[in-house]
C-alpha positions as CSV (number, residue, x, y, z in Angstrom):
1,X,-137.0,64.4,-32.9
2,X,-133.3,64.6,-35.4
3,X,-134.7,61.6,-36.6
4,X,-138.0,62.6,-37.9
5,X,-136.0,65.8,-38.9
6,X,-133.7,63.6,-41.1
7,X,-136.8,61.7,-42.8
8,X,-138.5,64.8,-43.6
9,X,-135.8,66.3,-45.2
10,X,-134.4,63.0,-47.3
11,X,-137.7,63.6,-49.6
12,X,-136.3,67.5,-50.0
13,X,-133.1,65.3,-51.4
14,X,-134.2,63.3,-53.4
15,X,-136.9,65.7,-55.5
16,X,-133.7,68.1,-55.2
17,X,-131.4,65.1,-56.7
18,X,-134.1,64.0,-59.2
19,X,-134.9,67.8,-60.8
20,X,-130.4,67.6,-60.9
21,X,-130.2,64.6,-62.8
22,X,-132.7,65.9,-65.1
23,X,-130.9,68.4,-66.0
24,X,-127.2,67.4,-65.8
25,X,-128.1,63.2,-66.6
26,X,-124.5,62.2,-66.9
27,X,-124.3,62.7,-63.2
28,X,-126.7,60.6,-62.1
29,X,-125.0,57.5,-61.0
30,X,-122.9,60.4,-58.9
31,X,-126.4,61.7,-57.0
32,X,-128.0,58.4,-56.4
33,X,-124.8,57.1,-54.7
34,X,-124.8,60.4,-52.6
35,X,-128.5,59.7,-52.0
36,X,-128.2,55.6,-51.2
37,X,-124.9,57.0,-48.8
38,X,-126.7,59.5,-46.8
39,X,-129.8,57.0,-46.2
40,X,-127.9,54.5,-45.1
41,X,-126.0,56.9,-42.8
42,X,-129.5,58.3,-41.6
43,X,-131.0,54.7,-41.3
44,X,-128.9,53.5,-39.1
45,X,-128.5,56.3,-37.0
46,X,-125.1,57.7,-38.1
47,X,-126.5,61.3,-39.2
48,X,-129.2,62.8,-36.9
């Protein structure tokens, strides 16, 4: 159930992330590294 949890809210993320760079673009390569971290974390099973 955490799992399906965690995938529903990495699309929240990554509109949230996207609309960020936008905005503030020099910190892009900052949110996508966030963003590739916390799939991977979720992926595997680290974050629930």
């Amino acid at each position: 159930m955490s799992l399906n949890l965690s995938f529903k809210l990495l699309p929240i993320l990554a509109i949230a992330l996207g609309a960020a760079s936008i905005f503030i673009p020099r910190f892009l390569n900052i949110f996508v590294a966030i963003f590739l971290i916390a799939y991977g974390l979720v992926g595997y099973g680290f974050i629930r």
